[in-house]
C-alpha positions as CSV (number, residue, x, y, z in Angstrom):
1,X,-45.8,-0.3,-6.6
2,X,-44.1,-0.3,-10.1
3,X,-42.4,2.5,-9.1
4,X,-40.7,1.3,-5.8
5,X,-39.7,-1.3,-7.5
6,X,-37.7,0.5,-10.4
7,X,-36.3,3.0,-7.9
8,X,-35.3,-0.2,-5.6
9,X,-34.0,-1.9,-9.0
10,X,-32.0,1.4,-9.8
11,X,-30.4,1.7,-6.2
12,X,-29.1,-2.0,-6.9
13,X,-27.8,-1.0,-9.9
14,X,-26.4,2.2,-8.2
15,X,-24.7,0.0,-5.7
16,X,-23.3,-2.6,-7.9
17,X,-22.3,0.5,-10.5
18,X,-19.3,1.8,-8.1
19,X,-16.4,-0.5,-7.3
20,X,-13.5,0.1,-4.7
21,X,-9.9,-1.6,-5.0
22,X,-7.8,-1.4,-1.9
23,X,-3.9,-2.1,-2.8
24,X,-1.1,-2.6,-0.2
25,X,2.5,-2.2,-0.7
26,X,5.2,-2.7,1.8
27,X,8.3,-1.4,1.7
28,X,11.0,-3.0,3.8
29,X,11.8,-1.6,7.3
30,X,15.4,-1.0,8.4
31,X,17.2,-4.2,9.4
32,X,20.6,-3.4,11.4
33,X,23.4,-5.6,10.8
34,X,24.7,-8.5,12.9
35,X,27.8,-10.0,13.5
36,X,26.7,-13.5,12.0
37,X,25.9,-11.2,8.5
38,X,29.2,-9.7,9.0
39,X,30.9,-13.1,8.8
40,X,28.2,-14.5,6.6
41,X,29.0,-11.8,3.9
42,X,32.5,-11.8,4.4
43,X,32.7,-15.4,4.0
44,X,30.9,-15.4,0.9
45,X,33.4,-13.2,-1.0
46,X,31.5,-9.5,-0.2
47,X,33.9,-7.1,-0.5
48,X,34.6,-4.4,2.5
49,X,32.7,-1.6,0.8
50,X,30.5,-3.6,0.1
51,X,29.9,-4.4,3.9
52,X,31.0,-0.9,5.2
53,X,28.3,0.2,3.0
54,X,25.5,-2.2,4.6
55,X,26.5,-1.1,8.1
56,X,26.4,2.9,7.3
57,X,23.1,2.2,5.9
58,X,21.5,0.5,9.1
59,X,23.7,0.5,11.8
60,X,24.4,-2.7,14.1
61,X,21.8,-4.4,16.3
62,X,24.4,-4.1,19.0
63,X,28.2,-3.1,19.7
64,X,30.2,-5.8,19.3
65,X,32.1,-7.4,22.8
66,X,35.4,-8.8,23.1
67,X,34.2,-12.3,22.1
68,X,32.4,-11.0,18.8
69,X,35.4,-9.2,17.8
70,X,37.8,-12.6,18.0
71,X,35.4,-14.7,16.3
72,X,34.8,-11.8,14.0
73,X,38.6,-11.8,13.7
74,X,39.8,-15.5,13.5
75,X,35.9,-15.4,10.5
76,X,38.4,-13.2,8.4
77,X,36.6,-9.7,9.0
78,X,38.9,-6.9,8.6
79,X,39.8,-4.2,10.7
80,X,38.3,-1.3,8.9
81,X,34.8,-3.7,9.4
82,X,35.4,-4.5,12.6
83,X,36.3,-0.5,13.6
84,X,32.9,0.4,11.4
85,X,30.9,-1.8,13.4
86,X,32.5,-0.1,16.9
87,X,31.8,3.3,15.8
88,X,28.5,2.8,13.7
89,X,24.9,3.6,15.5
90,X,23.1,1.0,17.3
91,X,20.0,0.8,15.7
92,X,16.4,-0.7,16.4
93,X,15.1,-3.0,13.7
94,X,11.6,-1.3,12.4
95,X,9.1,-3.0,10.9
96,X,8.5,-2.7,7.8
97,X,6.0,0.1,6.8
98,X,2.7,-0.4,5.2
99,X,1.5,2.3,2.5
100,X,-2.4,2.1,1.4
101,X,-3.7,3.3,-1.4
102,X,-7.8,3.2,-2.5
103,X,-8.7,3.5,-6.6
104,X,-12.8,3.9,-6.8
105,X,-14.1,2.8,-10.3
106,X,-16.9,5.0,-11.3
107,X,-19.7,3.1,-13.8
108,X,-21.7,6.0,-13.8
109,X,-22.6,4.9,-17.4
110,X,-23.9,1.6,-16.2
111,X,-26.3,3.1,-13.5
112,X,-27.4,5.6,-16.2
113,X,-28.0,2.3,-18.4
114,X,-29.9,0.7,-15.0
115,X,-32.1,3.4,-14.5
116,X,-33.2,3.4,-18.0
117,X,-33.7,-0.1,-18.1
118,X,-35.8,-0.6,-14.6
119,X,-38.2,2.7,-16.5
120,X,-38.7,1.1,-19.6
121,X,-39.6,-2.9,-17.9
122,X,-41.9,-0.8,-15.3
123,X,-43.4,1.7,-17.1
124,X,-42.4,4.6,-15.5
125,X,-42.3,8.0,-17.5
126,X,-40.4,10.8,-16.3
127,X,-40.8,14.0,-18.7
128,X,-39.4,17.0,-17.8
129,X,-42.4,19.0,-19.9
130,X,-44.3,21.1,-18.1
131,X,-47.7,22.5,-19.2
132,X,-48.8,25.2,-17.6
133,X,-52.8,26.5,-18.5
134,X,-54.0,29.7,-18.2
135,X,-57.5,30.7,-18.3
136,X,-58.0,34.2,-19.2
137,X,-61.1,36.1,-18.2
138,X,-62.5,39.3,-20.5
């Protein structure tokens, strides 16, 4: 009885001993460009490397039509922009990606420190001596 109950007491202990983390990180998925951006950035000052830079790096959610590129115009867009946005790939916005990573936390030490603990409150010896007898016949 004593003894299944230190070995029950040191599987606790063995249980509670190792710890697991789980840590997410998202990193953000590509986001093509729009024409409300476009104007957006240009009328907030953005220069047009700045925005010819944006729409290399993502692409356009769609081609512009004939009634994007006069509102596109008459918002103060420049030509260069406006040709980028013609010629640059249509692109499908992805969501953004999820990367996992696990970090286990070993407390061996503590479940050696359990199991010595539950032996020593219960009693129960464990020797690695071994004493062998002989008897010898003349």
């Amino acid at each position: 009885m004593k003894k299944a109950l230190a070995v029950a007491l040191a599987g606790t202990t063995l249980l509670a001993g190792c710890v697991v983390h789980e840590r997410r990180e998202y990193s953000p998925g590509v986001t093509p460009v729009t024409t409300q951006e476009v104007l957006s950035m240009t009328s907030s000052g953005y220069s047009d490397e700045a925005i010819l830079a944006r729409i290399r790096q993502d692409g356009v959610d769609r081609r512009p039509g004939a009634g994007d590129l006069v509102e596109l115009k008459n918002g103060g867009v420049s030509e260069p922009v406006m040709n980028e946005m013609l010629s640059a790939p249509v692109t499908v916005a992805r969501a953004p990606v999820e990367r996992r990573s696990v970090e286990v936390v070993d407390y061996t030490p503590a479940v050696v420190t359990g199991i010595g603990i539950a032996a020593f409150l219960f009693g129960v010896r464990h020797s690695h001596r071994h004493v062998h007898t002989h008897h010898c016949r003349h």
